[in-house]
C-alpha positions as CSV (number, residue, x, y, z in Angstrom):
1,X,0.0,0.0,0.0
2,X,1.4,3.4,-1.3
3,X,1.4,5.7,1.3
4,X,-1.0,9.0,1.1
5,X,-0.1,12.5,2.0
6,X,-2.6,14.4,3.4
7,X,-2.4,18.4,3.2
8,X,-4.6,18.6,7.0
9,X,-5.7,16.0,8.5
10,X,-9.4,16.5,8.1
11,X,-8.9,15.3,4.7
12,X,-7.7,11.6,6.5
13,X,-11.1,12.1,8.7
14,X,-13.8,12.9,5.7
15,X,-11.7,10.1,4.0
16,X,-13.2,7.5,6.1
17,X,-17.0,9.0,7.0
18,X,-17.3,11.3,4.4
19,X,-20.4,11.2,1.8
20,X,-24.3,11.3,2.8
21,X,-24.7,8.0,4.2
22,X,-21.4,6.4,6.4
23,X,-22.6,9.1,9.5
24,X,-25.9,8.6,9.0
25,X,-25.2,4.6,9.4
26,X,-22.6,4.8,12.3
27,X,-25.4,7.2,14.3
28,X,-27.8,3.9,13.5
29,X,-25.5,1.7,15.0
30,X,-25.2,3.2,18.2
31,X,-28.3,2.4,19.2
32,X,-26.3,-1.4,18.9
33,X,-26.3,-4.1,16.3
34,X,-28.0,-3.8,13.1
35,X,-29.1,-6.2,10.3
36,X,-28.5,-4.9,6.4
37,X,-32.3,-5.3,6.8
38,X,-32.4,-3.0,9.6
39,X,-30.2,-0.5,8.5
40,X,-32.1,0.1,5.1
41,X,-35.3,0.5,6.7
42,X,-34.2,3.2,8.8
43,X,-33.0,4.5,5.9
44,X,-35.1,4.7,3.0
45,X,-33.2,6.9,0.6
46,X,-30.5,4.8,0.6
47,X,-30.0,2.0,-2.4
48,X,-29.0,-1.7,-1.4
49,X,-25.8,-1.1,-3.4
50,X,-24.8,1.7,-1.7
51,X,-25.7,0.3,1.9
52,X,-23.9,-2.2,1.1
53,X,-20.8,-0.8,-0.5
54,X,-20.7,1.8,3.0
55,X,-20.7,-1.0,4.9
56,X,-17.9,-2.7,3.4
57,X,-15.5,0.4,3.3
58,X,-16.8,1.3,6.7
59,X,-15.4,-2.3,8.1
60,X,-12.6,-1.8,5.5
61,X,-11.3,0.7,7.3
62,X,-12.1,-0.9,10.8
63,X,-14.8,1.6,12.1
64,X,-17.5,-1.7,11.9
65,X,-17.6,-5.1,12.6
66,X,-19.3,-7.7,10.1
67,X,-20.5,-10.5,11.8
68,X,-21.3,-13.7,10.1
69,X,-23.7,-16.1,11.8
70,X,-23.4,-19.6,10.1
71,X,-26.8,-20.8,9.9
72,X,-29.8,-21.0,7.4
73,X,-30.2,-18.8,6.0
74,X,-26.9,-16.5,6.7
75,X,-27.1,-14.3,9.5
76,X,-24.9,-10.7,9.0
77,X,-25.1,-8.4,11.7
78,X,-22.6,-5.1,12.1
79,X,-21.9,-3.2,14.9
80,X,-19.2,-0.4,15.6
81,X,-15.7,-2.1,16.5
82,X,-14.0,-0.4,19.1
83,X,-12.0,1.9,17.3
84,X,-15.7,3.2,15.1
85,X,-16.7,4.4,18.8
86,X,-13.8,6.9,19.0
87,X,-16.0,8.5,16.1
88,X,-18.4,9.7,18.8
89,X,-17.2,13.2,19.8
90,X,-17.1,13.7,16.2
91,X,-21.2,12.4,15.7
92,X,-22.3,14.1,18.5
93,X,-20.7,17.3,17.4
94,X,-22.4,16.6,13.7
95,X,-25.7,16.2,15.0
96,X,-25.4,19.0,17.5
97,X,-24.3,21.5,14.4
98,X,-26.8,20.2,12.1
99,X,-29.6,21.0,14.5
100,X,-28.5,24.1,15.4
101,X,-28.3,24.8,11.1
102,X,-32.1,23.4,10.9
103,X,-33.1,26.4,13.3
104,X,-30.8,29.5,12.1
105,X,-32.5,28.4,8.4
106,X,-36.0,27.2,9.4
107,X,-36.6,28.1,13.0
108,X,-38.0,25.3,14.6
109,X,-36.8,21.4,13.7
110,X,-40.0,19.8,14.3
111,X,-40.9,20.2,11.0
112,X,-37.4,19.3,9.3
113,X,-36.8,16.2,11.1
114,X,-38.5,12.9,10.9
115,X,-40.0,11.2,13.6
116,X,-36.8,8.5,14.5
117,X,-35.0,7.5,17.6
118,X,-32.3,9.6,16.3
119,X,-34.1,12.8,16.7
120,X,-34.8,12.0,20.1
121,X,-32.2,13.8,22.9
122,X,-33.5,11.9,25.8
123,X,-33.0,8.3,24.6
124,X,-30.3,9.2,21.9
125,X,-26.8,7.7,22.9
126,X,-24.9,9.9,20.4
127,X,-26.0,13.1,22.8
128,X,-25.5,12.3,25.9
């Protein structure tokens, strides 16, 4: 592997959660382990190919686990590895921003956010 040089290190960061979906996904898997299944409901924008081509650079570049269950039919659950957790300064700050955009913009976020566990500050992990 040729090594990169990076001109800040932010660029190494947005490397490895950067694009619309990899935050949205490790947010999801705070709440614990998720199914492919799962993870695509929660997410309805998202295609099956990209879900599934997150996931892999996501474990890739060890921020999630992929566990295989060996049973009929396959079981594949992911969950973040130890090393994806150190991401959650970084999420929490994310989601604190983006709320705090939502209001400067439209004043209020009950309109601008849908009804998820994620948008809930008393039971959400990532803010607390």
């Amino acid at each position: 592997m040729q090594k990169k040089k990076y001109n800040i290190s932010v660029e190494a960061t947005l490397e490895v959660i950067g694009g619309k979906w990899k935050c949205v996904i490790l947010c999801h898997l705070t709440y614990g382990q998720k199914r492919t299944s799962e993870l695509k409901r929660l997410m309805p924008g998202i295609t099956q190919k990209m879900l599934t081509q997150q996931l892999r650079e996501l474990e890739d570049d060890g921020i999630i686990n992929r566990i295989v269950y060996e049973q009929v039919p396959p079981k594949v659950i992911y969950e973040l590895s130890e090393y994806g957790w150190s991401l959650k300064g970084i999420l929490d700050t994310l989601c604190a921003w983006g709320e705090k955009h939502i209001i400067r913009i439209y004043g209020d976020t009950a309109d601008m956010l849908e009804d998820s566990i994620l948008n809930q500050k008393t039971t959400n992990p990532i803010n607390k």
